[in-house]
C-alpha distance (Angstrom), angle and dihedral (degrees) to the residues before:
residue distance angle dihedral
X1 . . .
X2 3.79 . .
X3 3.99 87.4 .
X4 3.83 91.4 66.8
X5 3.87 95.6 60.5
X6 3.93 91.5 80.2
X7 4.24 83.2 58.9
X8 3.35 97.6 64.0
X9 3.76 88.5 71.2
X10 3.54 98.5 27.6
X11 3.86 93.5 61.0
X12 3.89 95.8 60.7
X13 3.93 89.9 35.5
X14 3.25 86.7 59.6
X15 3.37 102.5 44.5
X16 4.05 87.0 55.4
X17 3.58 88.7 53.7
X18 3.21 100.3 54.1
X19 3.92 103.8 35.1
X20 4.22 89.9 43.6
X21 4.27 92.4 44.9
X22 3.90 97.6 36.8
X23 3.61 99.4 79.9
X24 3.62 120.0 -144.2
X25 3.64 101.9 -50.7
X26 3.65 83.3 93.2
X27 4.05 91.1 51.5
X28 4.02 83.0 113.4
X29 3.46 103.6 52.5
X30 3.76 106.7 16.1
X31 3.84 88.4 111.5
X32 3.52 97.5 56.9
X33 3.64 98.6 47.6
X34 3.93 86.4 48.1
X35 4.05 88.5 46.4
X36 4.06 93.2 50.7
X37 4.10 102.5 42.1
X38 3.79 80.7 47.5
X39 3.61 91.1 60.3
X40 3.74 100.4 33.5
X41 4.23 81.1 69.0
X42 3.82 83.1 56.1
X43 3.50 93.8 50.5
X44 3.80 95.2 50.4
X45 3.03 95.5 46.1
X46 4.21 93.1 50.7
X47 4.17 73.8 51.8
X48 3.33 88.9 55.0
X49 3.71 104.9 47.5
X50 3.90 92.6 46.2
X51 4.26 81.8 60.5
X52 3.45 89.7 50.4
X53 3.93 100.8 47.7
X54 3.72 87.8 54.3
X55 3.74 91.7 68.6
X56 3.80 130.6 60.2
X57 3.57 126.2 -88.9
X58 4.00 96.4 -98.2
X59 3.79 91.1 45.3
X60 3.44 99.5 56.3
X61 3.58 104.1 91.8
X62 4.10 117.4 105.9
X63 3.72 124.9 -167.9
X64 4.21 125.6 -170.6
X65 3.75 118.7 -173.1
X66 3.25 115.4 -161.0
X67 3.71 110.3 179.0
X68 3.62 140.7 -39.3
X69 3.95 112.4 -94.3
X70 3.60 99.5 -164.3
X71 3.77 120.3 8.0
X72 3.85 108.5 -179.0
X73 3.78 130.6 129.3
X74 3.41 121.2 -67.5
X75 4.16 86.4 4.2
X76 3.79 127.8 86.6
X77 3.56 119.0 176.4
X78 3.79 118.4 172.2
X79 3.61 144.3 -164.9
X80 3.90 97.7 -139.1
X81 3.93 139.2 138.4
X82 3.66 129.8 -142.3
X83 3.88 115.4 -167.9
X84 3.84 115.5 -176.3
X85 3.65 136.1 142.7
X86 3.47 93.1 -67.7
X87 4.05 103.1 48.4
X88 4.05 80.5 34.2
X89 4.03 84.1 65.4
X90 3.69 95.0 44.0
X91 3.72 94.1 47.8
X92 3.62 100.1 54.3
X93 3.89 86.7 44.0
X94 4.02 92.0 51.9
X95 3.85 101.0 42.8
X96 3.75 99.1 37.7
X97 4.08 98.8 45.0
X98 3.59 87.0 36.4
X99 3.72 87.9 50.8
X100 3.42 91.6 50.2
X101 3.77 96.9 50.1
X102 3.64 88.0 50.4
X103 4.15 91.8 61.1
X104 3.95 88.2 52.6
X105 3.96 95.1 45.5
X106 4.10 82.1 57.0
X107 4.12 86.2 64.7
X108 4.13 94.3 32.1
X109 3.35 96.0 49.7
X110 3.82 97.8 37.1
X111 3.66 92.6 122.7
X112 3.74 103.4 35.2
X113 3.87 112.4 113.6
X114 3.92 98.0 -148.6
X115 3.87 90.4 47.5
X116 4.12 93.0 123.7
X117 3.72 85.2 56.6
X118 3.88 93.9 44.3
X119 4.08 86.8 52.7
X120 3.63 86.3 47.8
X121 3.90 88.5 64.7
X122 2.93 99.4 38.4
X123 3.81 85.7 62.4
X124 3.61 98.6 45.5
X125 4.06 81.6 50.0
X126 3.78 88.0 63.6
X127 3.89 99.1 39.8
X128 3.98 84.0 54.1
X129 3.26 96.0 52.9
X130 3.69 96.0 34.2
X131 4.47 84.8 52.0
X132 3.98 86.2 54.7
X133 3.88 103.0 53.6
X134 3.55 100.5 43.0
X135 3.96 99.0 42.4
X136 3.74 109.7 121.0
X137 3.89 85.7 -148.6
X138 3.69 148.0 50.3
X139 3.65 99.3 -121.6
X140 3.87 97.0 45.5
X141 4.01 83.7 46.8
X142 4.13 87.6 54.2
X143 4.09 77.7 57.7
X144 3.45 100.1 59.4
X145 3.82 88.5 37.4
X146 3.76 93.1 55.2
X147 4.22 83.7 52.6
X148 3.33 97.3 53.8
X149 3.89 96.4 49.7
X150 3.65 83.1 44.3
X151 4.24 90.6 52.8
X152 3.97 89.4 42.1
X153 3.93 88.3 54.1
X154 4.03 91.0 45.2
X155 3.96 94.6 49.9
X156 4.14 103.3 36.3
X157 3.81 84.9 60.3
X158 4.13 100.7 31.9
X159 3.62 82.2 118.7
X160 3.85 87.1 50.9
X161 4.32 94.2 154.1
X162 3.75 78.1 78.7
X163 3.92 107.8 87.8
X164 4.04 86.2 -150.2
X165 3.29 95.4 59.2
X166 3.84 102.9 44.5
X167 3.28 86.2 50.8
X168 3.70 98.7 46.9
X169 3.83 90.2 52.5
X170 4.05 90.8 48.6
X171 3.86 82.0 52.8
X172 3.44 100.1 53.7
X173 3.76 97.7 35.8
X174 4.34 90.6 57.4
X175 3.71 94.2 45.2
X176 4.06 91.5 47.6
X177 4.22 77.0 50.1
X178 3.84 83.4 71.3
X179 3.15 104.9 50.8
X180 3.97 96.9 35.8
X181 4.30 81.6 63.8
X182 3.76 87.1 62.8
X183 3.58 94.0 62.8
X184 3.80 96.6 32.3
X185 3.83 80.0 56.0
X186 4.07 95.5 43.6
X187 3.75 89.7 50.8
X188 3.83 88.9 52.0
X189 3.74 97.2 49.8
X190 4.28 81.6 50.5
X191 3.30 92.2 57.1
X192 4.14 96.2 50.0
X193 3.51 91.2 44.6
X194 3.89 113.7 36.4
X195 3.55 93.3 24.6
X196 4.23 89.8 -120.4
X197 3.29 145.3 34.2
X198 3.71 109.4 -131.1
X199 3.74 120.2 122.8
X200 3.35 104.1 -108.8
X201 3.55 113.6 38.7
X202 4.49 81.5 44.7
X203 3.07 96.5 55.0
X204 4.23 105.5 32.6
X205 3.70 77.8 52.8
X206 4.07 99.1 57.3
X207 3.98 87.2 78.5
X208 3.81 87.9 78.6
X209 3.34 102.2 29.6
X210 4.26 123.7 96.9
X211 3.51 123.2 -90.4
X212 3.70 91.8 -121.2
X213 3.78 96.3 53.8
X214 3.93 87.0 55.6
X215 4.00 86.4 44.8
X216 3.69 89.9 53.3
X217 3.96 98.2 40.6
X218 3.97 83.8 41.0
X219 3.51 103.7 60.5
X220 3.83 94.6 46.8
X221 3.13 85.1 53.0
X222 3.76 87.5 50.4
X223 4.36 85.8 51.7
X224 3.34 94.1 54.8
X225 3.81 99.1 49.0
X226 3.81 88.8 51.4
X227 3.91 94.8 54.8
X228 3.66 97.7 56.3
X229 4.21 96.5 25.6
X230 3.91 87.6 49.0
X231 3.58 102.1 -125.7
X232 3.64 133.1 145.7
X233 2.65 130.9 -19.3
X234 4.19 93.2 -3.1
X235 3.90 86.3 53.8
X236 3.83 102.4 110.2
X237 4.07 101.8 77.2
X238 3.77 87.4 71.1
X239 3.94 107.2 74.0
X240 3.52 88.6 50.3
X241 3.62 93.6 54.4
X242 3.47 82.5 74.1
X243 3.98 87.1 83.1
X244 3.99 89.9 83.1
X245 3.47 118.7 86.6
X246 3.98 116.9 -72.3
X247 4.29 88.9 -95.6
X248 3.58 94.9 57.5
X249 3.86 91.9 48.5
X250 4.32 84.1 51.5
X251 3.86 88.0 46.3
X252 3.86 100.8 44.4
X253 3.77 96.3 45.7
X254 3.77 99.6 34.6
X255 3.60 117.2 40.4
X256 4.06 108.1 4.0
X257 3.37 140.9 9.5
X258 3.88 100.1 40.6
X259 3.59 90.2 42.9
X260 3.71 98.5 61.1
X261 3.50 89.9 73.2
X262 3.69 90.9 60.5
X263 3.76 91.4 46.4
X264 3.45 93.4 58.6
X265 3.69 107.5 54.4
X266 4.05 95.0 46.2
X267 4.01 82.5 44.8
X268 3.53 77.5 61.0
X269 3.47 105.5 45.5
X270 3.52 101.1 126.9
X271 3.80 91.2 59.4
X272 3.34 94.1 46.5
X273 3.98 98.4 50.8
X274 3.66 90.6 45.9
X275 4.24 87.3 61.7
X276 3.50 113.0 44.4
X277 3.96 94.7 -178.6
X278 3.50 85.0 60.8
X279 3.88 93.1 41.8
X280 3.86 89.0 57.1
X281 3.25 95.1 50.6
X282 3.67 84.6 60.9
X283 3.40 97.8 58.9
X284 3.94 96.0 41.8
X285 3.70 85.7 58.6
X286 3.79 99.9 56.1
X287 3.79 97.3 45.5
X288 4.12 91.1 49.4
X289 3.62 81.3 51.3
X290 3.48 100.4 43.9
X291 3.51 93.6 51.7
X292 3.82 94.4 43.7
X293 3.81 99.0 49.5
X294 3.59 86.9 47.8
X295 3.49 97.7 54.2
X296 3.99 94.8 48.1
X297 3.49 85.1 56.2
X298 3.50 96.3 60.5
X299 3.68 94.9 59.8
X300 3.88 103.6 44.2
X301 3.61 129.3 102.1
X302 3.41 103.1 -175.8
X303 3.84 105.4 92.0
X304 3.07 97.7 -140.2
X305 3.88 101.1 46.2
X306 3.56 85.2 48.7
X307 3.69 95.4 61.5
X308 3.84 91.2 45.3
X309 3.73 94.8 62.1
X310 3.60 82.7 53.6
X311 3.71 97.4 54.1
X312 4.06 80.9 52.8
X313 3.60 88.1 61.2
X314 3.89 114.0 34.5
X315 4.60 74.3 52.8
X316 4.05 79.7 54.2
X317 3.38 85.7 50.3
X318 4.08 96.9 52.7
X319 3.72 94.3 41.7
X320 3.66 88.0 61.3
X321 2.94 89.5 56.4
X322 3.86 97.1 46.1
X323 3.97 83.6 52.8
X324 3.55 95.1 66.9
X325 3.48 107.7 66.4
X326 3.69 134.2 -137.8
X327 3.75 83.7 -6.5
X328 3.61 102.4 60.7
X329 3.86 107.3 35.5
X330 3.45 106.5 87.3
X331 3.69 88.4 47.5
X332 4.09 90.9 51.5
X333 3.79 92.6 54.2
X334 4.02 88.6 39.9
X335 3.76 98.8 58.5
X336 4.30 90.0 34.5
X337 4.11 79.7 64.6
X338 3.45 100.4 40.7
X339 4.02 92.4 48.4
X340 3.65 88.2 41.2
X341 3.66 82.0 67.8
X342 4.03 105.0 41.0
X343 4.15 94.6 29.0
X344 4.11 85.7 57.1
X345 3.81 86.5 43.4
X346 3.56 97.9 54.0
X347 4.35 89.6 43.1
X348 3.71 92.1 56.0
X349 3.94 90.5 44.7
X350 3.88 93.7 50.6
X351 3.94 82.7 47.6
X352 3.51 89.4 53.5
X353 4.00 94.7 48.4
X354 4.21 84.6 50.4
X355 4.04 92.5 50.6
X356 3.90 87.5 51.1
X357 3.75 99.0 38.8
X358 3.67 100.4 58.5
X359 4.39 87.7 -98.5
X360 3.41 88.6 -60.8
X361 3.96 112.4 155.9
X362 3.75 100.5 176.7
X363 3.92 107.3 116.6
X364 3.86 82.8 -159.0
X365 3.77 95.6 61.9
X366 4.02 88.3 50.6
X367 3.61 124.8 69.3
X368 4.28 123.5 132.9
X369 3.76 89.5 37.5
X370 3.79 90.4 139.0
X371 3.97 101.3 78.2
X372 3.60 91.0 50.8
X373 3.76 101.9 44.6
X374 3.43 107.9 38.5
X375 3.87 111.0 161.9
X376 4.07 85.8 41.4
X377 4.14 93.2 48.2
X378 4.15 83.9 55.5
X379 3.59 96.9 29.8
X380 4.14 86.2 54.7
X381 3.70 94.9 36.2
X382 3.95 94.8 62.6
X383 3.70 81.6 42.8
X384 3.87 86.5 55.6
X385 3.94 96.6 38.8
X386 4.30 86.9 53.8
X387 3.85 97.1 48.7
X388 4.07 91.4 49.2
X389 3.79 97.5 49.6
X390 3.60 95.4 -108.8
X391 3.96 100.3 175.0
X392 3.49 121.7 -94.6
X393 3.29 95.9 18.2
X394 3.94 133.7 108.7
X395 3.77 99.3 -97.0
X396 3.90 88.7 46.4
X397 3.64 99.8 67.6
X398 4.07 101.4 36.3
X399 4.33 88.5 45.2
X400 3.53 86.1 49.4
X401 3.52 109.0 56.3
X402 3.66 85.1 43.3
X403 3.85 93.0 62.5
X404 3.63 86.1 39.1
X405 4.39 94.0 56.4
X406 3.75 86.8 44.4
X407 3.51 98.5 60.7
X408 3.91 90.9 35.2
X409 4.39 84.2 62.5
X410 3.57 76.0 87.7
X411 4.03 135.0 -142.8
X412 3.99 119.8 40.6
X413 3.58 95.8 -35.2
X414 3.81 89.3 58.5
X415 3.99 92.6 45.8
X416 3.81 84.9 50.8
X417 3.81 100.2 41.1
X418 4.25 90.4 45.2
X419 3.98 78.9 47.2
X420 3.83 101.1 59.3
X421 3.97 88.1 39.0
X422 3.51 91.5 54.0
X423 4.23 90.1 49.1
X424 3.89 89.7 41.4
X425 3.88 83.1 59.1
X426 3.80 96.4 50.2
X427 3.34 87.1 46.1
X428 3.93 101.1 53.3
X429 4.09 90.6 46.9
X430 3.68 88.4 52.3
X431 3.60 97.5 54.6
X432 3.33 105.0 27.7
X433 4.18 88.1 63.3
X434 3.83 81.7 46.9
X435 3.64 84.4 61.0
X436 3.42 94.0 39.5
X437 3.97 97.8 48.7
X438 3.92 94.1 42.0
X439 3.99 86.8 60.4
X440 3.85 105.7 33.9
X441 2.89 113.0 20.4
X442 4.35 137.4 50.8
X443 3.46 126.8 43.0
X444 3.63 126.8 -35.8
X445 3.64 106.9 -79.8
X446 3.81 103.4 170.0
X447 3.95 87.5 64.9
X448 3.97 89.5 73.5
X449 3.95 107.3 25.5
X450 3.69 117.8 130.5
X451 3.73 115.9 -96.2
X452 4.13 107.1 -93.3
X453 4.02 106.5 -107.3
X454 3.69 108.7 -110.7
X455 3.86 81.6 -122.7
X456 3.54 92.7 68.2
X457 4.20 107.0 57.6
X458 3.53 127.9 -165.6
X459 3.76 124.4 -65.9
X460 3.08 101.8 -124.7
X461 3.84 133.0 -16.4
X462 3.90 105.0 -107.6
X463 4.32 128.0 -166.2
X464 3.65 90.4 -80.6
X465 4.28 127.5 36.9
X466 3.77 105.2 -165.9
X467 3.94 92.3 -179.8
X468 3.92 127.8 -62.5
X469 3.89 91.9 -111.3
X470 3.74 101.0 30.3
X471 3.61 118.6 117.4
X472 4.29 107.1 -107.0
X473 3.57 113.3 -98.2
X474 4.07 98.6 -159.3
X475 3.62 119.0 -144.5
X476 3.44 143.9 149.5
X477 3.88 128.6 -84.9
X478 3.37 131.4 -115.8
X479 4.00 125.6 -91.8
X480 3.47 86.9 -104.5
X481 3.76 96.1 73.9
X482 4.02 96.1 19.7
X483 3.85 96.7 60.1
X484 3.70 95.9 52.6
X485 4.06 82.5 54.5
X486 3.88 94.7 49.2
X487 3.58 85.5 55.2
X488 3.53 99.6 44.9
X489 4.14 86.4 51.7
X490 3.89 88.7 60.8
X491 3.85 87.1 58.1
X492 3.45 91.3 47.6
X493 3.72 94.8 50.4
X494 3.94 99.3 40.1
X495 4.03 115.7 20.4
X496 3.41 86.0 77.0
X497 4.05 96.0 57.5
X498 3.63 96.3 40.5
X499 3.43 88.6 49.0
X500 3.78 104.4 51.4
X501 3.76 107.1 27.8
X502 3.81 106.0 90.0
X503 3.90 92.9 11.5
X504 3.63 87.7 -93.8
X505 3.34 95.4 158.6
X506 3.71 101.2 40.1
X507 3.86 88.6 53.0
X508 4.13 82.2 52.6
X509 3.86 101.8 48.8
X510 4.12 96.7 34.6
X511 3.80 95.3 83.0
X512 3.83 90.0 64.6
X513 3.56 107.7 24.5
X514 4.40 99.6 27.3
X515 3.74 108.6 -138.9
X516 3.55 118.6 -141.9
X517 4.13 117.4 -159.7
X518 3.89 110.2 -124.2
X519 3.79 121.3 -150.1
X520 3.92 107.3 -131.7
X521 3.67 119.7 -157.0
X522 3.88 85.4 -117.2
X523 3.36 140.9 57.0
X524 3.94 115.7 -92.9
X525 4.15 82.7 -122.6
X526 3.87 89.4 55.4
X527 3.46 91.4 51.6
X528 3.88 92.6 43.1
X529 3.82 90.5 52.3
X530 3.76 94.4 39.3
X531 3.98 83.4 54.0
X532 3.85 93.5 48.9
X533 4.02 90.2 40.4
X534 4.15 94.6 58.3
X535 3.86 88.5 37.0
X536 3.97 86.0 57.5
X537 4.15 91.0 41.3
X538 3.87 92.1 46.3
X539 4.38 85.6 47.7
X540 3.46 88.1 47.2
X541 3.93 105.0 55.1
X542 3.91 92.1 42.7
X543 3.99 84.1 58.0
X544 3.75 89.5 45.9
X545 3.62 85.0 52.9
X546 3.92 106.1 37.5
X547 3.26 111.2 10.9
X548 3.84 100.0 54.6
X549 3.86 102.5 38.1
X550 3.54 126.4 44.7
X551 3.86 118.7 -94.9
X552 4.14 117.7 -124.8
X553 3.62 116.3 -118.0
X554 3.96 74.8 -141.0
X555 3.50 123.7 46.2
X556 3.42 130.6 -117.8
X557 3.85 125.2 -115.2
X558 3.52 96.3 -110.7
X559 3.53 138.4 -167.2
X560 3.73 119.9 -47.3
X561 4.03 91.2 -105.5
X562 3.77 82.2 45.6
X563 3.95 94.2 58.6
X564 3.96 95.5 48.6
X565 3.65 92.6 46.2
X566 3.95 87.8 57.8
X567 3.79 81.6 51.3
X568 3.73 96.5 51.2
X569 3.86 90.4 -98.0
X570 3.72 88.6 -66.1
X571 3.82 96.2 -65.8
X572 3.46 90.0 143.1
X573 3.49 94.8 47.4
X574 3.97 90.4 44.1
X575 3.76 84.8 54.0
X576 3.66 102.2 50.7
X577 3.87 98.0 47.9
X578 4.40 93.6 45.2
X579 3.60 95.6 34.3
X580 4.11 106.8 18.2
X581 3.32 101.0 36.5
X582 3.79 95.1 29.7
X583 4.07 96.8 45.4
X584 4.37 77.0 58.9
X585 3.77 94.1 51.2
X586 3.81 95.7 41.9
X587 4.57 83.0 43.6
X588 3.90 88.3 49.9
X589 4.07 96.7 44.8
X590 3.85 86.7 47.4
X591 3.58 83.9 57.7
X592 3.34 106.5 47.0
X593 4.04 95.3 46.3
X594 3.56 77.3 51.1
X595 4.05 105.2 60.9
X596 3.74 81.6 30.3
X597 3.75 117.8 50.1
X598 3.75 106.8 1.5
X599 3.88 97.9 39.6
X600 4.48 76.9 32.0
X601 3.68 87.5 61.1
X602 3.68 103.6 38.3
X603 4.42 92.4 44.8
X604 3.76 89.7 38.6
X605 3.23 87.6 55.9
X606 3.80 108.5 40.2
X607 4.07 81.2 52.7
X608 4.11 97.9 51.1
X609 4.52 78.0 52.6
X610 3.66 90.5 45.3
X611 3.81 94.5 34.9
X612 4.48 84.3 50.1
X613 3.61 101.0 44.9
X614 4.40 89.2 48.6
X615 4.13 82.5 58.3
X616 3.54 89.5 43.3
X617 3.82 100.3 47.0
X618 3.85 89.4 55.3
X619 4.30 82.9 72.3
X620 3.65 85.9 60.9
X621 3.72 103.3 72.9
X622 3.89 108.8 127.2
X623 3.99 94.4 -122.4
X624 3.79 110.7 131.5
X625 3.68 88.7 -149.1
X626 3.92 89.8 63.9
X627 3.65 91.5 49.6
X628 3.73 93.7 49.6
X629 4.04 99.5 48.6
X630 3.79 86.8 41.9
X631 4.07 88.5 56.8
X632 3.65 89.1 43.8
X633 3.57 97.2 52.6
X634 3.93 89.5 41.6
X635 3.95 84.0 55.7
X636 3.52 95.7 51.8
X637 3.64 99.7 49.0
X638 4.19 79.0 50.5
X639 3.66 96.1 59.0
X640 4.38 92.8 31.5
X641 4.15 84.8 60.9
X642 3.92 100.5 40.2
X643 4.12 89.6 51.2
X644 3.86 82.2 50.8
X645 3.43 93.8 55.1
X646 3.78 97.5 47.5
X647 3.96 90.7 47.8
X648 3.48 89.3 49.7
């Protein structure tokens, strides 16, 4: 079985390969070929998993080495896979979402003429991603990682004759630059200390090694998973991503790109437990973000946008978890599946409100959606119901034991961790039902929205155009895009179940990442109902809000916190004054120490030589007389220092 690990990534690699090099003679099938190599990784890796749960839990590792990439002295570099519970989880995630957002792009996409290249991406998305999770090393991981941000920059600007969208991709493709020299950096500092940078000898070896080498390795670490996870401070590439077409948003925030981050610190858990400076920093980065994703989605109208800030913060919510140790892992890669399942969900169904509402992303131009989109209104509202915690559902018991970890870390960083969780919750049910009330439910909004200025073009061009200025006509889509949906629901309604009663998936994931049981200051049932009470608060306000009064086609002005949400809390603006504004300042004092002491130093000092040998070329004048009474002086001062010396 070990020989069909290297397939998992060869079947989308090849799949790229041949839909990006074939040229358009395979215009008229390129989507199917995409579709079907995308899902023969799926299959494999079903294979795969069936192996694996025929063995016991300490047997149930499987390695495939391929060849050695770079076999010098002193440096070994191999082309090797490691699948284990924990790539296992990721690989069934990857290759059957990402299967299952290829079958909708076949309807979205229908009319697109580059959609054999835009199947060709998405394949070389899913080899990328595939590359990095089974990688038995750090260095062949930075490969994969490289590919994905490579993928993510291809697909956020596919529809690169939009100026938005080129520049959206160029946005997120520098900022994931950052982060990507944390691990380049981490893997280098590997390398000089343990001599390699495989998995296992790394990280059996961080037992002996300092605490501040594993703070050091730790935090880069730390950099790198906030560049392609979109956490602070790296966090403002991701609600521009939402210039790609509607799958890429549902593939980047559900099942790849945003995960990797995650991936890589419980990967590294061992490093990570062995520096808990580093480890706290963890955790102070996911509930910052957390918070912060969830407030920008409170204050967005565009659908889309809106469920982008709260990919930021269910991520906030996993890295959290990731920061507390042995506690919290299980429950980090629980909740990634679960929203995996109800994040992807809720992209396709915002897709399918754009394809039936003319493109339009406005949440203020919807309203009454629910009569003419039936399977999407139910396939979204489970979607909806998992992400807030509604109980019983998926969301409910991965959020949960989340909250539950952070207030077992103990002392007044647990009160204050549990805290924040508990707020991000509220939070997410509030505008979540905002979302899901603007869109729905309420009267029929699109009937009497101002014509779009011809200024301002379409988002994004979805399966249908009904006319820029016509007034939407909302229907439901085809199967196409509504079956992967339906199937995504079921996910959403029972991953969460069938992971979590029993501890099935604890008793999966703790031979890779250990899992240690915390001892909250509460009950589990006071957390539980605490959960369930803010869920109910946070529902209850956005009905207050938009359910009971009518929504503006335009919105308000808002309150002041209001206005920088809808600006991403001024990250943007935070970034262009430090790092814009500063990078110019720190440019233009470079340059003027520059012209004045370096080029000072070296000039002042080329005219003192030239100034020195003028005076001394005067001595040089060919007149014997010159000579003489400079000989005669050099004799006296000769004869005036030797009497000295003989006084003396």
């Amino acid at each position: 079985m070990e020989n069909l690990i290297a397939l998992l990534v060869v079947a989308p690699l090849l799949g790229a390969a041949v839909l990006l090099c074939g040229g358009r003679r395979l215009d008229a099938v390129g989507h199917w070929i995409g579709t079907v190599l995308a899902a023969a990784s799926f299959v494999i890796g079903a294979i795969l998993f069936a192996d694996m749960l025929g063995k016991g839990a300490e047997e149930r590792e499987m390695t495939q080495h391929l060849f050695s990439w770079v076999p010098v002295e002193g440096f070994q570099a191999d082309v090797a896979f490691q699948l284990d519970q924990l790539s296992m989880t990721f690989v069934l995630l990857i290759s059957g979402v990402g299967s299952l957002i290829h079958v909708y792009s076949i309807g979205y996409m229908e009319h697109d003429e580059r959609r054999r290249r835009f199947f060709g991406y998405l394949n070389l998305f899913l080899a990328a991603m595939l590359l990095l999770v089974l990688a038995d090393n750090y260095l062949l991981l930075y490969v994969g990682w490289e590919g994905v941000g490579l993928a993510s920059y291809l697909l956020i600007g596919f529809w690169q004759h939009k100026p938005s969208a080129a520049t959206a991709a160029k946005k997120a493709f520098l900022v994931n630059r950052v982060g990507d020299m944390g691990l380049s950096i981490a893997i280098m500092l590997m390398f000089a200390w343990f001599g390699t940078f495989a998995f296992g000898p790394v990280l059996e070896a961080t037992g002996e090694t300092s605490e501040g080498k594993l703070t050091a390795i730790g935090l880069m670490l730390l950099l790198a998973a906030c560049g392609k996870s979109a956490q602070v401070p790296l966090q403002s590439w991701l609600g521009d991503a939402m210039e790609g077409p509607t799958p890429v948003s549902a593939l980047i925030h559900a099942a790849t790109m945003v995960t990797a981050g995650v991936y890589l610190i419980v990967r590294s858990g061992a490093i990570f437990n062995g520096a808990p400076d580093a480890q706290l920093a963890v955790t102070v980065v996911g509930a910052v973000t957390l918070l912060f994703g969830a407030i920008v989605g409170c204050a967005k109208d565009d659908i889309k946008k809106a469920l982008a800030g709260s990919t930021m913060s269910q991520i906030g919510y996993m890295i959290l978890a990731a920061g507390l140790g042995p506690i919290g892992y299980v429950f980090a890669i629980m909740h990634l599946v679960t929203h995996g399942f109800f994040k992807a969900g809720l992209f396709l169904g915002a897709g399918s409100v754009m394809h039936g509402m003319n493109d339009e992303v406005d949440m203020r131009k919807y309203g009454g959606l629910r009569k003419y989109m039936p399977v999407t209104f139910v396939t979204f509202g489970l979607g909806y119901l998992a992400i807030i915690g509604f109980p019983g559902l998926s969301g409910f018991f991965s959020k949960d034991k989340i909250i539950e970890a952070a207030f077992a870390k103990g002392g007044t960083e647990g009160w204050i961790l549990g805290g924040v969780a508990l707020l991000g919750a509220a939070i997410t049910a509030y505008y979540m039902t905002r979302v899901m009330l603007m869109t729905f439910f309420g009267e029929e909004r699109w009937r009497h929205a101002p014509t779009p200025s011809p200024a301002e073009p379409s988002v994004e061009p979805a399966a249908e155009t009904h006319g820029e200025h016509a007034e939407p006509h909302p229907h439901e889509s085809p199967s196409s895009m509504t079956i992967p949906m339906i199937v995504l629901a079921f996910g959403s309604v029972f991953a969460g179940a069938f992971f979590g009663i029993g501890d099935r998936f604890i008793h999966w994931l703790e031979p890779v990442t250990g899992h240690a049981h915390g001892h909250p200051p509460v009950s589990a049932l006071t957390v539980t109902l605490s959960t369930v009470a803010v869920m109910v608060i946070g529902v209850g306000l956005a009905y207050a809000q938009y359910g009971r009064r009518p929504v503006p086609v335009v919105a308000p002005r808002g309150s002041l916190l209001t206005r920088a949400a809808r600006r991403d809390l001024l990250q943007d603006d935070f970034n262009h004054v430090v790092l814009v504004r500063g990078g110019e300042h720190l440019t233009r004092s470079l340059v003027y120490v520059d012209h004045t002491l370096v080029d000072g130093v070296v000039n002042g000092t080329a005219a003192s030589m030239g100034g020195l040998s003028g005076r001394l070329r005067r001595l040089q004048n060919g007149f014997a007389r010159s000579y003489a009474v400079s000989m005669f002086g050099g004799a006296a001062v000769l004869i005036a220092a030797t009497l000295l010396m003989r006084a003396v």
